[in-house]
C-alpha positions in Angstrom: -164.0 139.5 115.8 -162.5 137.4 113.5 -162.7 133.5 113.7 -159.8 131.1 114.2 -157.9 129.4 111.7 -159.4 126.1 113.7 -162.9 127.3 112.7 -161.8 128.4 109.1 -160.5 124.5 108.7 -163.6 123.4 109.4 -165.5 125.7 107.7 -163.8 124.2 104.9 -163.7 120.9 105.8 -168.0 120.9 106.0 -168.6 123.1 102.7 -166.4 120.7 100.7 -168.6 117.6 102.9 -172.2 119.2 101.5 -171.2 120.5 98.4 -168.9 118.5 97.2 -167.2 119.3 93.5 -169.5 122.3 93.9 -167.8 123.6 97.0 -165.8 126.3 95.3 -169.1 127.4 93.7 -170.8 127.8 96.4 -168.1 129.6 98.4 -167.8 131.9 94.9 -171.7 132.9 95.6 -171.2 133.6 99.2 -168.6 136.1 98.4 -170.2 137.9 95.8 -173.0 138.4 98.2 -171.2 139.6 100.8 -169.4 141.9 98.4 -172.3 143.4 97.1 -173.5 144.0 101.1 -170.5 145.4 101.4 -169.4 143.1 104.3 -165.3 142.9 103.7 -164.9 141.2 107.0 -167.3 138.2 106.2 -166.0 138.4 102.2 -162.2 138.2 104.1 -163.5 135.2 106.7 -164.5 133.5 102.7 -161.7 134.2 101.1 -159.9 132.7 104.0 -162.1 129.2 103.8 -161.9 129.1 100.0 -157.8 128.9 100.3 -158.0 126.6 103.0 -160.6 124.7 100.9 -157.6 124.8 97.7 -155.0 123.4 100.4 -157.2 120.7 101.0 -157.9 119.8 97.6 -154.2 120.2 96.6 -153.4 117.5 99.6 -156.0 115.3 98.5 -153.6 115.3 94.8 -150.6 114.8 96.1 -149.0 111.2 96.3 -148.0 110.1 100.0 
């Protein structure tokens, strides 16, 4: 079952919270683990978190 788009946003919202500038690293690492386990629905769950992650970043840049 996949997860919500809710739980993806704040999947997002706690990586970049621990890891900080390093969130996109870490996220890169979980993928390439799940990858080589072959897991394509948790790599597609990541995927899904890292461009939420990138739309949160990209908010954070633009002026209000």
């Amino acid at each position: 079952m996949a997860i919500s788009d809710w739980e993806v946003w704040a999947c997002a919202l706690n990586v970049e919270r621990v890891y900080g500038e390093k969130a996109m690293d870490h996220i890169e690492e979980r993928m390439k683990d799940l990858s080589q386990a072959g897991d394509n629905k948790g790599l597609l769950t990541w995927l899904r978190i890292a461009d939420c992650l990138d739309d949160l970043r990209l908010a954070n840049r633009t002026p209000h």
